[in-house]
N, C-alpha and C positions, 0 to 999 in steps of 0.2 A: 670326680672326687671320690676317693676311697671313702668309708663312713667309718672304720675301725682299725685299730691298729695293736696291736700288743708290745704291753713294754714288760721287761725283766724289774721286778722288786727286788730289795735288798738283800730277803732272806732266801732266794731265787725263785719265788712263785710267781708265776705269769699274769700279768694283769691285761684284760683285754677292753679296749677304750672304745664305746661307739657312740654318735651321735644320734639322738632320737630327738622327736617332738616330745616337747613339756607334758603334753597329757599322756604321752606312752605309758604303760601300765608298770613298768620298772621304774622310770621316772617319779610319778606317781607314789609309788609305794620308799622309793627312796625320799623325796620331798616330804611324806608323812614323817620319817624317821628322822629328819633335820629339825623340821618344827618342836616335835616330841623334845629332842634335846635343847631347842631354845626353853620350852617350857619346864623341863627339870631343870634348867640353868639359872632361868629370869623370870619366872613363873607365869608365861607366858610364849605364844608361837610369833614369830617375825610379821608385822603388821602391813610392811610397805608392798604396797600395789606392785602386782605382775601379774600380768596379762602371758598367756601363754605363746602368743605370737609373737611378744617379744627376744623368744630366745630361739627364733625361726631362720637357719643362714637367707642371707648376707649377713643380717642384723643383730646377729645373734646365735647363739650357740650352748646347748643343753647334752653333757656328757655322761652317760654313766659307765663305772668302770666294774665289770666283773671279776672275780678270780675262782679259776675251778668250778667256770658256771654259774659262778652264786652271786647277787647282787654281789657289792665291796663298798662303792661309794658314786659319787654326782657331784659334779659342779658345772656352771655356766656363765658365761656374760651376754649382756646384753648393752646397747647404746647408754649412754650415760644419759640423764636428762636434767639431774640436778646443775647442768654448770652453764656455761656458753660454748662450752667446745666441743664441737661434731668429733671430734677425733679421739673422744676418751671414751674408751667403755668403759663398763662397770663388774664385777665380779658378782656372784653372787653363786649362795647352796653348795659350798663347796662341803664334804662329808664323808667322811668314811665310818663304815660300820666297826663297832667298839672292837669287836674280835680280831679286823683286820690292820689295826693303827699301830704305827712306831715300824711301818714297813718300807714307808718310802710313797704311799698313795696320794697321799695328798700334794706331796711335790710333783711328783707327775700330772696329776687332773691340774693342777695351776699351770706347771709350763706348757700344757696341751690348750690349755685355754687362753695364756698369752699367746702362741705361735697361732691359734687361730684369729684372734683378735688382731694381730700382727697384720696377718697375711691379706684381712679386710676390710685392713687402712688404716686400723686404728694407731694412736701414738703411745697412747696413755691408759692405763688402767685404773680405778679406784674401788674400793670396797668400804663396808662396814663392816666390824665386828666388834666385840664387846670386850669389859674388862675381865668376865667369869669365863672367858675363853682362852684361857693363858696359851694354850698350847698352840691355837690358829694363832694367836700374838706372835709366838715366838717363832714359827715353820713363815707368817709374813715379814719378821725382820729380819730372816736368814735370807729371806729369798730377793733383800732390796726395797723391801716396803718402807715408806718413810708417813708422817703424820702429813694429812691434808685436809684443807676444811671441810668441816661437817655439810651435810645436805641430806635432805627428804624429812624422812617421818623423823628421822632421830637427832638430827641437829640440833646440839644444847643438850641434849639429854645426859644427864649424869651415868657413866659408864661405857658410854657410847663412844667409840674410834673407829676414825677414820682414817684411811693409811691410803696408799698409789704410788706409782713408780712409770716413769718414763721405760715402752717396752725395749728403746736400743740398749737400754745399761747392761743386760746380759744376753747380747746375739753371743754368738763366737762366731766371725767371722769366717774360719778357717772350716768350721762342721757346714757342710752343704747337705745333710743327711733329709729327705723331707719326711716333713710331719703329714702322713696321710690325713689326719684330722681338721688339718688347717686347712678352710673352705675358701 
């Protein structure tokens, strides 16, 4: 399995995608910079449990994407646990740094992280995100996100959504191109 792969952004700067462990020190320092913006967001950092081995392949999967060397952004899934079904992951820490957004990064770290999810059996994917996060609101109902029941720490919570989509609704059939990413 290749560990990185580079994709072309919007405005044509190169983004380069590699898989790391959750404690990696890029990760790390990316995961600081997501919480930070939950806490200017909801005045506080994201509370639910993760274990770093959670996002370890098979089971899981921890990306970050560079551009021109420099951090840019991270997302990952890992197994879902809130539901009964072995076949759904979960999204989570998706993020791109404030300088580098409205490029196209976030769409990429999501489809890199469905094709890997994909690729490791999974069906389904599901996430949390919030109401003071208009912009992940609106990049997940572009991209086929639909409302699913709440689960974990934030279930019931006032502000709190939960979205998922079955991963066949956008294969294309016809693209055989591989996702080096996807383990």
């Amino acid at each position: 399995m290749s560990t990185s792969a580079e994709v072309r952004l919007r405005d044509g700067s190169v983004a380069v995608l590699r898989a790391v462990p959750y404690d990696d020190p890029v990760a790390r320092d990316l995961v600081v910079r997501v919480q930070q913006e939950y806490v200017d967001r909801y005045g506080g950092p994201d509370g639910a449990a993760v274990e770093p081995g959670d996002f370890s392949p098979p089971a899981g999967l921890f990306l970050v994407a560079e551009v021109g060397g420099e951090p840019a952004g991270c997302g990952a899934w890992r197994r879902h646990t809130g539901g009964d079904d072995p076949t759904v992951a979960e999204v989570k820490r998706v993020y791109v740094v404030p300088a580098l957004r409205r490029r196209g990064l976030a769409q990429v770290l999501v489809a890199a992280l469905e094709d890997s999810a994909r690729a490791s059996g999974y069906r389904a994917v599901v996430l949390n995100s919030g109401d003071r996060q208009p912009e992940a609101l609106a990049l997940y109902e572009a991209l086929g996100y639909t409302p699913v029941p709440g689960y974990g720490l934030y279930a019931g919570e006032a502000g709190a959504v939960f979205l998922g989509r079955l991963l066949d609704e956008q294969e294309d059939p016809d693209e055989e191109e591989e996702r080096p990413w996807a383990s």
